[in-house]
N, C-alpha and C positions, 0 to 999 in steps of 0.2 A: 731720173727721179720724178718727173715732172709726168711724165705716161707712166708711172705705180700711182700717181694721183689720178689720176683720168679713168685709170683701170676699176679705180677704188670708187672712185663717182660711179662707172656704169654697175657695177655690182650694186652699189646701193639702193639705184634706182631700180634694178631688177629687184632688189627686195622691197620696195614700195608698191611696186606693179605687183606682187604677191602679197602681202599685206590687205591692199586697196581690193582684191578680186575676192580674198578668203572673207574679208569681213562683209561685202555683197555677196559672197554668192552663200553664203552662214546663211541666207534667210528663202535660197532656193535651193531645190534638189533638184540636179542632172541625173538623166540614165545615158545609158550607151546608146537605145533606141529612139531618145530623142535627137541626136545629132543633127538631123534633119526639119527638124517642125519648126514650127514657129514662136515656142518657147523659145530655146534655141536662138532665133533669130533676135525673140524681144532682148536675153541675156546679154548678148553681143551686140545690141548696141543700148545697152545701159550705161548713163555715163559715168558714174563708176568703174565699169568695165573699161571702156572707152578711157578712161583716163589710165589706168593699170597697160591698155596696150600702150599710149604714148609714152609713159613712162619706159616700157619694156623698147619702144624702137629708139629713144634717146638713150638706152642706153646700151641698144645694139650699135648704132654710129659712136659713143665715146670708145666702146670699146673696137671697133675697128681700127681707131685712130691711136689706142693703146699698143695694138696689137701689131701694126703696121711697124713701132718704133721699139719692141722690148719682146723677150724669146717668148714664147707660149711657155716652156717651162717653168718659167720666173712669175708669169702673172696669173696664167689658168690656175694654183691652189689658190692665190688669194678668192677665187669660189666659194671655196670649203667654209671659208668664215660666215657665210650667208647661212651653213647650219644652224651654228651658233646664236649668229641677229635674230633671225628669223625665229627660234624659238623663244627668245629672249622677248619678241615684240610681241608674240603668237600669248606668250605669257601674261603678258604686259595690258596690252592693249583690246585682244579678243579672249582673255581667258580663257587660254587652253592650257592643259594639264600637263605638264613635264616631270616625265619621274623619274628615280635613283639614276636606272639605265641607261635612259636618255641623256640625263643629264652628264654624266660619266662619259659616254662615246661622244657628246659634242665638248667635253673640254678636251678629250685625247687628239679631237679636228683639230681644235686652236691649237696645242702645245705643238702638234704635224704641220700647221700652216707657220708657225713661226718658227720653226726648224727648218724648213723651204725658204723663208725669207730672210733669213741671216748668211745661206749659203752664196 
């Protein structure tokens, strides 16, 4: 039980490192062509960004340490819930638009991730 907590910690923070990088990069546009320049370069180390990747590698090690101790099966759907957060925050907090459809196919994720989690 204690690594479904850990697991649950790195998911979250994965969803804060997404959060943190949508709401900076809301005020830049990337292309595919820029991959290289030095836009590019300024983006990657903004620290905004820069805090979104720390986020993202703390909780690439929680969940290493999840994963080490509990089946892939059992904790990769808890994933799925990040749908749900994420658009819930996405709503929330950057005011982005969620609708009928949307909102539909991410409660069908939850009711699926907690059908997976009672098994």
């Amino acid at each position: 039980m204690k690594y479904l907590l850990v697991a649950l910690i790195s998911i979250l923070l994965a969803l804060m490192g997404q959060i943190v990088w949508r709401y900076r990069l809301r005020e830049v546009s990337l292309d595919l062509d820029e991959i290289l320049s030095m836009k590019m370069l300024t983006v990657i180390f903004d620290p905004l960004i820069v805090l979104g990747i720390v986020f993202y590698a703390i909780s690439t090690v929680l969940w290493f340490i999840a994963l080490s101790h509990e089946e892939l099966s059992k904790i990769y759907p808890l994933i799925s819930i990040n749908f749900a957060l994420v658009a819930l925050l996405g709503y929330v907090l950057l005011h982005e638009h969620i609708g009928l459809i949307r909102a539909l196919g991410i409660a069908l994720i939850v009711v699926g991730v907690i059908m997976v989690a009672r098994t």
